[in-house]
C-alpha positions in Angstrom: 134.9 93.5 119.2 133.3 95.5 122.1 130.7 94.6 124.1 128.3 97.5 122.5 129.3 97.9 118.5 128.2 101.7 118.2 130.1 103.1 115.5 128.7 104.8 113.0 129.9 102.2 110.1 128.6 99.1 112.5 125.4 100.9 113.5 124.8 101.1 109.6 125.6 97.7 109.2 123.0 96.3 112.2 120.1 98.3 110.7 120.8 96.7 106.9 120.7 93.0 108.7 117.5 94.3 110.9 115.5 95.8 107.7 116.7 92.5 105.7 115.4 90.0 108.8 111.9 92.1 108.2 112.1 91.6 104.6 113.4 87.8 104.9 110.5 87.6 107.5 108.1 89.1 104.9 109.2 86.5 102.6 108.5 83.7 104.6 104.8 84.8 105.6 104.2 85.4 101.6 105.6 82.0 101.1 103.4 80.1 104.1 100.2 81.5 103.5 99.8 81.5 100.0 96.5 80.3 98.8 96.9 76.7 98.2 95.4 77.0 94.9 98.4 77.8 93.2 100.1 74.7 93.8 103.9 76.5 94.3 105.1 76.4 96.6 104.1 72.8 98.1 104.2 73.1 101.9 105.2 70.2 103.3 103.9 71.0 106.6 101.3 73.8 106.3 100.9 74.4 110.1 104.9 74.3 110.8 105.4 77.4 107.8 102.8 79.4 109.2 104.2 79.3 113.0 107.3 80.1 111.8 106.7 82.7 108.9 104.3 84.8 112.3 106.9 84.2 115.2 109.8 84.9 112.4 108.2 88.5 111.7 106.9 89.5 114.9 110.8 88.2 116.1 112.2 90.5 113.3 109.6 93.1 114.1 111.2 93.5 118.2 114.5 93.3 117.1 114.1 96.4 115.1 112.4 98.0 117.2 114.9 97.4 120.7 117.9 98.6 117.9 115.6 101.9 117.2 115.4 102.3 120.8 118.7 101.8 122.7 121.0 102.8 119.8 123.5 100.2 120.6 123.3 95.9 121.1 126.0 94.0 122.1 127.6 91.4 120.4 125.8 88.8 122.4 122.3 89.9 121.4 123.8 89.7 118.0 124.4 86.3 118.2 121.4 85.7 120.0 119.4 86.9 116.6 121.7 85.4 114.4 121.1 82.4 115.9 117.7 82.7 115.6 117.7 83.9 111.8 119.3 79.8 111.7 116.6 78.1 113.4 114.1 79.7 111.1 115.4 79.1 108.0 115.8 75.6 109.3 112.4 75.3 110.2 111.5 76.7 107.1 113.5 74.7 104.6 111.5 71.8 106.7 108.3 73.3 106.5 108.4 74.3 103.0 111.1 71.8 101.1 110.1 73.7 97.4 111.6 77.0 98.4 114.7 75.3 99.7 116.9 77.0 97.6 116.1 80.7 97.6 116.0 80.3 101.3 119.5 79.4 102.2 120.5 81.9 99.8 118.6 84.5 102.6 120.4 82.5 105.2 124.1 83.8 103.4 123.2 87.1 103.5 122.3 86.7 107.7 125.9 85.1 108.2 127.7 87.7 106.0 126.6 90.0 108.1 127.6 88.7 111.5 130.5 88.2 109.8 131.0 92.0 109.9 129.2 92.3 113.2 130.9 89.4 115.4 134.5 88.0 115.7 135.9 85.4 113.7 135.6 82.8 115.5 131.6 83.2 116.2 131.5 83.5 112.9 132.5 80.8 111.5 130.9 79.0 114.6 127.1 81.0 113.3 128.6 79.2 110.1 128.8 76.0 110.6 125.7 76.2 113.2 123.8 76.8 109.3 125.6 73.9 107.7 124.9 71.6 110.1 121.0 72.8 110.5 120.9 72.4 106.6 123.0 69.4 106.0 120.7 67.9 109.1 117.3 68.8 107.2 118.5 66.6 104.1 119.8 63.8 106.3 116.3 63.8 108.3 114.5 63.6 104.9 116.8 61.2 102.8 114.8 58.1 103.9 111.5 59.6 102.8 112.7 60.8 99.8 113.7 58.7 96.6 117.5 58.2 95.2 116.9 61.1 92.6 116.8 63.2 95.3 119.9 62.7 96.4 121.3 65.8 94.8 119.4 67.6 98.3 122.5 66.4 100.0 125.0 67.7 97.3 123.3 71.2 97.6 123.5 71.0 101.5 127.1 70.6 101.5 128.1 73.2 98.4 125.8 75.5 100.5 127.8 74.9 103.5 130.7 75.5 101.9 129.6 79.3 100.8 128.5 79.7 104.1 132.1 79.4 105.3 133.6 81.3 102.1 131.1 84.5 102.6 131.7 84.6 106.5 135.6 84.8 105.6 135.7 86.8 103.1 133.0 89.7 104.9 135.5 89.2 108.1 138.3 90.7 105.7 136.4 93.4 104.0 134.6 94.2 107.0 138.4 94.5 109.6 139.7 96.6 106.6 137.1 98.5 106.1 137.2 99.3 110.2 141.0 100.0 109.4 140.7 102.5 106.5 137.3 104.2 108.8 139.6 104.2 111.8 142.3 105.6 110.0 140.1 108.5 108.1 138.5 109.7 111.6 142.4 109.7 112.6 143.4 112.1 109.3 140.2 114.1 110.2 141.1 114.6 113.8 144.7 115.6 112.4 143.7 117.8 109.9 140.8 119.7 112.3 144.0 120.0 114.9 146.1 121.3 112.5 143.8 123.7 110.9 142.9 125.2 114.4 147.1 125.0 114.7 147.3 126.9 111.5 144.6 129.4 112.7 146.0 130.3 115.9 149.3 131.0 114.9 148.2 133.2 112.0 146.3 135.0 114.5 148.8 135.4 117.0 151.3 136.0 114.0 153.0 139.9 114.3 152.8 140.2 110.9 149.5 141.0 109.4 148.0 138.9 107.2 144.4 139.2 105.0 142.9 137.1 102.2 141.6 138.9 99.9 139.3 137.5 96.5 139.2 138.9 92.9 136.0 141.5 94.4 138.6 142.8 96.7 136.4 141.7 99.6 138.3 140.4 102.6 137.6 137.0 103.6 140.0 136.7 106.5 142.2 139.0 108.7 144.6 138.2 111.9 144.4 140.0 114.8 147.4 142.0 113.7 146.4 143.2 110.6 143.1 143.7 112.2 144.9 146.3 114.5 147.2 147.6 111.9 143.8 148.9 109.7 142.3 150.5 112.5 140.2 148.1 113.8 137.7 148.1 111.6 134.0 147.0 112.1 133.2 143.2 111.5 130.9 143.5 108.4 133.3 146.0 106.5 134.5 143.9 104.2 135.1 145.8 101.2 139.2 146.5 100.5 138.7 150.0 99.3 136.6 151.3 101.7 138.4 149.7 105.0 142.0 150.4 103.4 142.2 152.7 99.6 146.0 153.1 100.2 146.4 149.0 100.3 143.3 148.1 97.6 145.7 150.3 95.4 148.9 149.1 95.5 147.2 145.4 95.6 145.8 146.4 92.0 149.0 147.9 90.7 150.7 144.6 91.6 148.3 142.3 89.8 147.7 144.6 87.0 151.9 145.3 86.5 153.2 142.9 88.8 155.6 145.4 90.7 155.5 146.0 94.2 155.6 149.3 95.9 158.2 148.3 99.1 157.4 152.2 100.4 155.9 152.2 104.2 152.6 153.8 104.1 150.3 154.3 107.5 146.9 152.4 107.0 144.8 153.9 109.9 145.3 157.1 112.1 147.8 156.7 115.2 149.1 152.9 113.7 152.9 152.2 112.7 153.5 152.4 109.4 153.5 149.5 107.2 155.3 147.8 104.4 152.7 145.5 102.3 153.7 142.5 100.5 151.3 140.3 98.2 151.6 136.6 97.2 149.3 134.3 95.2 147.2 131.6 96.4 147.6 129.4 93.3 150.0 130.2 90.4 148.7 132.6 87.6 145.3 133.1 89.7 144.5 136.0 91.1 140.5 135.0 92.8 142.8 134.8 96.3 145.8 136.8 97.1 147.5 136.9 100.5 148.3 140.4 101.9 151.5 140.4 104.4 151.5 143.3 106.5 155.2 144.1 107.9 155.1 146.4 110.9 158.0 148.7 110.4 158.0 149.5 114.2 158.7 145.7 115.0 161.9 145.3 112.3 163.1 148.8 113.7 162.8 147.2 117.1 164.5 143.8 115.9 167.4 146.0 114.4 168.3 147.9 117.5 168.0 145.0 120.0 170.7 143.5 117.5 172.8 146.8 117.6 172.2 147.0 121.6 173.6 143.0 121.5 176.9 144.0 119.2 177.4 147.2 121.1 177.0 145.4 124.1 180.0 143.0 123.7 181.7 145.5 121.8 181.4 147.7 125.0 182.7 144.6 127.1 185.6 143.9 124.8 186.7 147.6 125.0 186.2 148.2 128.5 188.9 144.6 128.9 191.4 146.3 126.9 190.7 149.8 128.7 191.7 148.0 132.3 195.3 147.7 131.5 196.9 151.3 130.6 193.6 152.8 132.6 196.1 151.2 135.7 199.2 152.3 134.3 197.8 155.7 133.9 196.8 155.6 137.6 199.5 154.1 139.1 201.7 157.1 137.3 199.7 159.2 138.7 200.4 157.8 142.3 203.6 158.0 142.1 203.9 161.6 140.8 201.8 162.2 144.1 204.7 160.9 146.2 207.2 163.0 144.7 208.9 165.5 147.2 209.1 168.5 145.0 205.7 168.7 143.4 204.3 172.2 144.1 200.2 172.4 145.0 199.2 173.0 141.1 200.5 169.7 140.2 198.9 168.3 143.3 195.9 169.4 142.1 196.2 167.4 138.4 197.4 164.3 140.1 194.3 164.1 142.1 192.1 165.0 138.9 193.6 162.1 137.3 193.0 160.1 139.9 189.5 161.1 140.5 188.3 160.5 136.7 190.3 157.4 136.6 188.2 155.9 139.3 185.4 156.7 137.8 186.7 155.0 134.8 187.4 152.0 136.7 184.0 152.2 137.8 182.5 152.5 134.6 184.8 149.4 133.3 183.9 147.6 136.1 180.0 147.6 135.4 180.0 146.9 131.9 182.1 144.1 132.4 179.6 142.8 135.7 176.7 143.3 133.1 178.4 141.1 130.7 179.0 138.3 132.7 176.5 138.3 134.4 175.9 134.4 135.0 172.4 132.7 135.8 170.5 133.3 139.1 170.0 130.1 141.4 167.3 131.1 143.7 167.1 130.2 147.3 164.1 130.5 149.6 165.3 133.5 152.1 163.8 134.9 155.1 164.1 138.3 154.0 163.9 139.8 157.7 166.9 137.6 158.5 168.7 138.5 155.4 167.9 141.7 156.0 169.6 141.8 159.4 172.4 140.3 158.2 173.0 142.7 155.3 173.1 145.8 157.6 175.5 143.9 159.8 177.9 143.5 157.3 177.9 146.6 155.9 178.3 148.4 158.8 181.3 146.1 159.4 182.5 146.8 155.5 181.9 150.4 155.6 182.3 153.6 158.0 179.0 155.5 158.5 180.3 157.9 161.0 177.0 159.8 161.7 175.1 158.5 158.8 172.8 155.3 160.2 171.3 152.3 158.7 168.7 150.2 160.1 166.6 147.3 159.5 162.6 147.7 160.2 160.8 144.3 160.1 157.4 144.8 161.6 155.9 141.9 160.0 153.6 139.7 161.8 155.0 136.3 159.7 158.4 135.6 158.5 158.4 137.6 154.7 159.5 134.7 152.7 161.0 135.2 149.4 162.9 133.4 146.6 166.1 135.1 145.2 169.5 134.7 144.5 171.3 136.1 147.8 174.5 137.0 145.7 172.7 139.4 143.2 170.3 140.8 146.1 173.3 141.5 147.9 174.5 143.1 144.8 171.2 145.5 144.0 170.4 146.4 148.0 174.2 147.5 148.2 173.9 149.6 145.3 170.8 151.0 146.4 172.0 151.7 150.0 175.2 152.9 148.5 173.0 155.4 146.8 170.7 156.1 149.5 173.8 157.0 151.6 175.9 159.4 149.3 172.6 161.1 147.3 169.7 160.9 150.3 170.5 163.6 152.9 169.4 166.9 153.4 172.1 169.6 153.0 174.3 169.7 156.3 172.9 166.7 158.0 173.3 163.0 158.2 171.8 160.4 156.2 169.2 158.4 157.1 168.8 155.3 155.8 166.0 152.3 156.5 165.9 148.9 154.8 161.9 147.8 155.3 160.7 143.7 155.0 157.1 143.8 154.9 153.8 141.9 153.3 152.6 143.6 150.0 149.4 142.7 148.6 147.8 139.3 148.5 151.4 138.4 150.7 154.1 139.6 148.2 157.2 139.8 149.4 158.6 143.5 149.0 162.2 145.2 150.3 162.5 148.7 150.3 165.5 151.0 150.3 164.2 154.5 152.2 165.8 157.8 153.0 165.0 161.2 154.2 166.9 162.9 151.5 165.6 166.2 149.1 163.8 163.2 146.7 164.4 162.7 143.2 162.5 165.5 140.5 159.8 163.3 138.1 161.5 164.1 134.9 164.6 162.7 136.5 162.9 159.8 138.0 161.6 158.6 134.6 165.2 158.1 133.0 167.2 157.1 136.2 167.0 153.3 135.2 168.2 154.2 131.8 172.1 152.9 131.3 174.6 155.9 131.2 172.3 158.3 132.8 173.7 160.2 135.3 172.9 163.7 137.4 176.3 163.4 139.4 179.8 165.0 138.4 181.2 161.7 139.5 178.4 159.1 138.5 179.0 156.5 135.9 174.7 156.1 135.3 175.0 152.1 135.4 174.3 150.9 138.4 170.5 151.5 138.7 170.2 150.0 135.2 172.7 146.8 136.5 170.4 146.6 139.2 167.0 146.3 137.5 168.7 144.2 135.2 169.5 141.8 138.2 166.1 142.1 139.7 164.3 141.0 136.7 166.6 138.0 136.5 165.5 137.4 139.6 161.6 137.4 138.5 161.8 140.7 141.0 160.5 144.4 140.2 162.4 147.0 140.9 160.4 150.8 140.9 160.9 154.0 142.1 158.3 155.2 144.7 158.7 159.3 145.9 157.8 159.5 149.7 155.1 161.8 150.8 156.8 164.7 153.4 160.6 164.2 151.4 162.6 161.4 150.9 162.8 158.3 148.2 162.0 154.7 148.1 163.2 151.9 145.9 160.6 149.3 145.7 161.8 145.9 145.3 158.8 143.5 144.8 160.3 139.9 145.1 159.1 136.5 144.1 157.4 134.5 146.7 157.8 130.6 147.0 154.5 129.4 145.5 154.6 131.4 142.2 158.6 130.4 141.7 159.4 129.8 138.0 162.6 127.8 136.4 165.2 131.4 136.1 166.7 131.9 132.9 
């Protein structure tokens, strides 16, 4: 029991014993100042009822009146009434020995109520407080009274006796009755969760979905079926006005019970749709659902499954391409070695070995995008890395009059987190590009790899060069896989390395530079705003 009872079942249950004290108070007024001219009852001690009948009511009278006020009492002040309620019936079975009877009665209906309101054990302790005050009354009187009176005692003790029954018996009813409320509010707060479960993923569902009753009014609509109709105005309601194709087919399908699977287009510039309706009850049309398929989304669905099967279809050909691909080329080799092989034939040989590098190329990229395994990010200083980069390329590669450089003008260390494998992987790609595609006719390439702060202290890396530029219509498809401008270009390696840059939680974007020239834009990850790579 807590120190301050002030649920709304125990709440109920103090104001019933409060408005019963005022009644039971009532009584006892009634009872001591009746006019003595009726002879019933006989007061015993006139003075002693009337004290107790005024104090009892104006006691009764407070008591309701602090509950009214401070919404909660504590157990304790509980008791403390409840043991008052015992004194005056006491005092009152003393001072007025006729009504005897009726009052213990009262006196049951106190305890069986602090039963409910007060542990067990200051229950039966409120309990046997009563027995004894009764039981004491009749022992305090016996020698006054004759030896037909005895039965006073016998009524004492069966009284006591209820008193104990009641108090046990409300304890039971009153802990299961706090079970089954406890356990209601529990099923409430379950079902109100659920519902608002329920209603947010119907919302958030891709598929449209609507209510509609037997007056093809709509009583409910998702977000997606919102947008699917148009997005209609809040108080248009009415099925034929908001959507004649759909209020159509919904009354074809209850009046014949087919379905018309055709896509139709609900609204002006939305996908077209594929509407399915289902029942709310069997044989009862007042409520049908209305499913709204988006055929955009299952055309979507389809080719990211044909993209996934070509995909390892691509990787499983591109294996079993590796093997004559080398016997081709290493024929081709030797047929380049021969002695007597005139220029003509020179010429082939170095075709086919030209197109079968490229092949190689092309083999090798698909199978790099296949098994591409997880990125494990590391924190990097990306001016150090950086550094390091264009030393070892410069050690791996021959620039002749081509240069590469590092510009790291950054007041703090540009922190980033990234895999430095697949970095390594999409800055070489880029410089490789930068190298072979960004120079102007007869001159050198110029190449710069920039570490700076972006906004709010990203952490970007940009490829630069002072070549002719790439044309807009070409820029928009040069991340697209296969998509080539070169003789020689196989078209993956942009796409491979976006794909690694967004494994990396990195954005890779193309950026024209004012005066000539191109920039790749890779915006990394910095260390605060990390996330678990996938």
């Amino acid at each position: 029991m807590s120190d301050s009872p002030n649920s709304t079942t125990t709440r109920h249950e103090l104001l019933f014993l409060n408005y019963f004290r005022l009644a039971q108070a009532l009584v006892y007024v009634g009872l001591a100042f009746t006019p003595t001219g009726m002879g019933w009852p006989h007061l015993d001690n006139i003075g002693l009822a009337r004290i107790v009948a005024a104090a009892y009511l104006l006691f009764a009278l407070a008591i309701l009146s602090v509950t009214h006020l401070t919404r909660t009492l504590g157990w304790l002040a509980i008791l403390g009434t409840l043991l008052g309620d015992i004194i005056a019936a006491v005092l009152a079975i003393a001072a007025m020995n006729d009504a005897r009877i009726g009052i213990a009665m009262m006196l049951a209906v106190n305890l069986a109520a602090g039963a409910l309101l007060l542990p067990l054990r200051l229950a039966l302790f409120l309990a046997a407080l009563a027995t004894l005050g009764v039981l004491g009354r009749t022992l305090l009187s016996l020698p006054h009274a004759g030896a037909t009176d005895d039965r006073d005692f016998l009524e004492s003790g069966l009284f006591g006796m209820a008193y104990f029954a009641i108090v046990v018996l409300c304890h039971v009813l009153g802990r299961q009755l706090r079970a089954s409320e406890a356990l209601a509010e529990q099923r409430s707060i379950d079902l109100v969760n659920l519902s608002q479960v329920n209603e947010l993923i119907i919302r958030r569902m891709k598929t449209g979905v609507m209510l509609v009753d037997d007056a093809n009014r709509v009583h409910q609509i998702n977000e997606s079926a919102w947008m699917l109709l148009g997005n209609p105005s809040s108080d248009q309601r009415d099925l034929g006005r908001v959507a004649p194709e759909l209020s159509r087919r919904l009354y074809h399908w209850i009046t014949s019970g087919k379905l018309d699977e055709t896509a139709t287009q609900l609204a002006d510039g939305m996908p077209e749709v594929v509407p399915r309706f289902s029942r709310l009850a069997p044989n009862d049309d007042s409520l049908v659902l209305i499913f709204l398929d988006d055929t955009s989304l299952v055309s979507r669905r389809a080719e990211e499954l044909t993209l996934s099967s070509l995909g390892r279809l691509s990787a499983s050909i591109a294996h079993e391409i590796r093997n004559p691909l080398a016997a081709i080329r290493y024929s081709a080799q030797l047929l380049a070695e021969s002695s007597d092989m005139n220029p003509t034939d020179l010429r082939m040989v170095e075709i086919i070995n030209n197109h079968c590098s490229r092949l190689n190329e092309i083999i090798e990229n698909i199978l790099q995008l296949s098994r591409r395994e997880r990125s494990r990010p590391e924190t990097l200083n990306l001016g150090d890395w950086g550094h390091g980069f264009v030393e070892e390329y410069k050690q791996g590669n021959d620039l002749g009059s081509d240069s590469l450089r590092v510009i790291d003008n950054s007041a703090a260390p540009v922190i980033a987190v990234a895999d430095p494998q697949q970095l390594q992987q999409v800055v070489w790609n880029l410089v490789q590009n930068a190298l072979r595609y960004g120079r102007m006719p007869g001159e050198s390439a110029r190449v710069m790899v920039v570490v700076r702060h972006g906004e709010h202290g990203v952490p970007i890396l940009e490829v630069i060069d002072r070549g002719p530029g790439i044309a807009p219509k070409v820029a928009a498809q040069i991340f697209e896989p296969f998509y080539t401008t070169h003789e020689y270009g196989t078209g993956l390696g942009l796409y491979l390395a976006r794909q690694m840059a967004e494994a990396n939680q990195a954005a890779l974007e193309y950026v024209r530079v004012a005066g000539g020239g191109s920039c790749f834009r890779l915006v990394l990850t910095p260390p605060a705003r990390i996330e678990p790579a996938v």
